[in-house]
N, C-alpha and C positions, 0 to 999 in steps of 0.2 A: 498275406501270408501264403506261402508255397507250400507245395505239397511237400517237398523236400523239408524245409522248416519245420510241417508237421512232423516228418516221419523222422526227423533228430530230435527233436523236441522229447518225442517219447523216448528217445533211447540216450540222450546225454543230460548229465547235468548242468541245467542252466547256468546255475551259480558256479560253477570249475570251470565251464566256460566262458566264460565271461573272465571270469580272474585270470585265466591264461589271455585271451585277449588283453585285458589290463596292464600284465607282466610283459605284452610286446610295445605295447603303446598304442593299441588299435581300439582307443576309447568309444568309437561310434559304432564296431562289430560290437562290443561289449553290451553297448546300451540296444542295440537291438534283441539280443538275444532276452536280455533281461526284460526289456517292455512286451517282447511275444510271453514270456515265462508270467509276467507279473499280470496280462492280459487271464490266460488261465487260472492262475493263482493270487487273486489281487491282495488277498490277505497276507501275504508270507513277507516276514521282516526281512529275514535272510538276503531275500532278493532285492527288498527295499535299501538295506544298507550297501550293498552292494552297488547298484544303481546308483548311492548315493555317492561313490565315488569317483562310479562314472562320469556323471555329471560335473562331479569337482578338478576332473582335468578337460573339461571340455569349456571349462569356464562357465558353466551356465549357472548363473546366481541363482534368478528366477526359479528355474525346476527345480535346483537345491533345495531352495529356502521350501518353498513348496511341500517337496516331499518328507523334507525333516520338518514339520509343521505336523506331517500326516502323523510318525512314528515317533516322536516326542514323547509323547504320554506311556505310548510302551516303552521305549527305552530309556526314559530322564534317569533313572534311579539305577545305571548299568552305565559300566566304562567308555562302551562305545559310545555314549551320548557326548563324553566329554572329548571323544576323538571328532565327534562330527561336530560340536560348538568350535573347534580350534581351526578344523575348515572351513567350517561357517563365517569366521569372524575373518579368516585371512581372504573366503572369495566379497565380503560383507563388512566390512571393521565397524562394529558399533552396533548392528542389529539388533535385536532386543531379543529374538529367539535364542542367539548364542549366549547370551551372559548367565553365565552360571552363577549360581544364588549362593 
């Protein structure tokens, strides 16, 4: 991490940037910003879900599955869980973490 990194880090929003990254197609700017962000803040969903869609255009099953493993339990019982079972299932078809009960 660069000292520049540090010194946006404090002054931008991880998660807005990252979603503008997202909105160009720049999936690995994205998940960089989010993994420095989620490095400081490991707890934050926000950042987790986000991430999580990073990862869902970058193909990466693995860290998917992964990281929706992590936030599952926080979010099962919330809409976004059934957005990220539908990605789950299309990077994963048949997984066992996706199937909704």
């Amino acid at each position: 991490q660069t000292r520049l990194d540090t010194l946006r880090a404090s002054r931008i929003d991880p998660v807005g940037e990252a979603e503008v990254f997202l909105a160009y197609g720049r999936s690995k700017d994205a998940l960089r910003v989010l993994q420095n962000a989620l490095n400081r803040e490991p707890g934050n969903l926000k950042i987790k879900v986000v991430m999580l869609r990073a990862l869902a255009e970058q193909q990466d099953a693995q860290r998917f599955v992964h990281l929706a493993g992590e936030v599952r339990s926080a979010l099962y019982d919330q809409p976004v869980w059934r957005q990220i079972c539908k990605t789950g299932e299309r990077l994963l078809p048949g997984h066992p973490l996706f199937q909704l009960a």
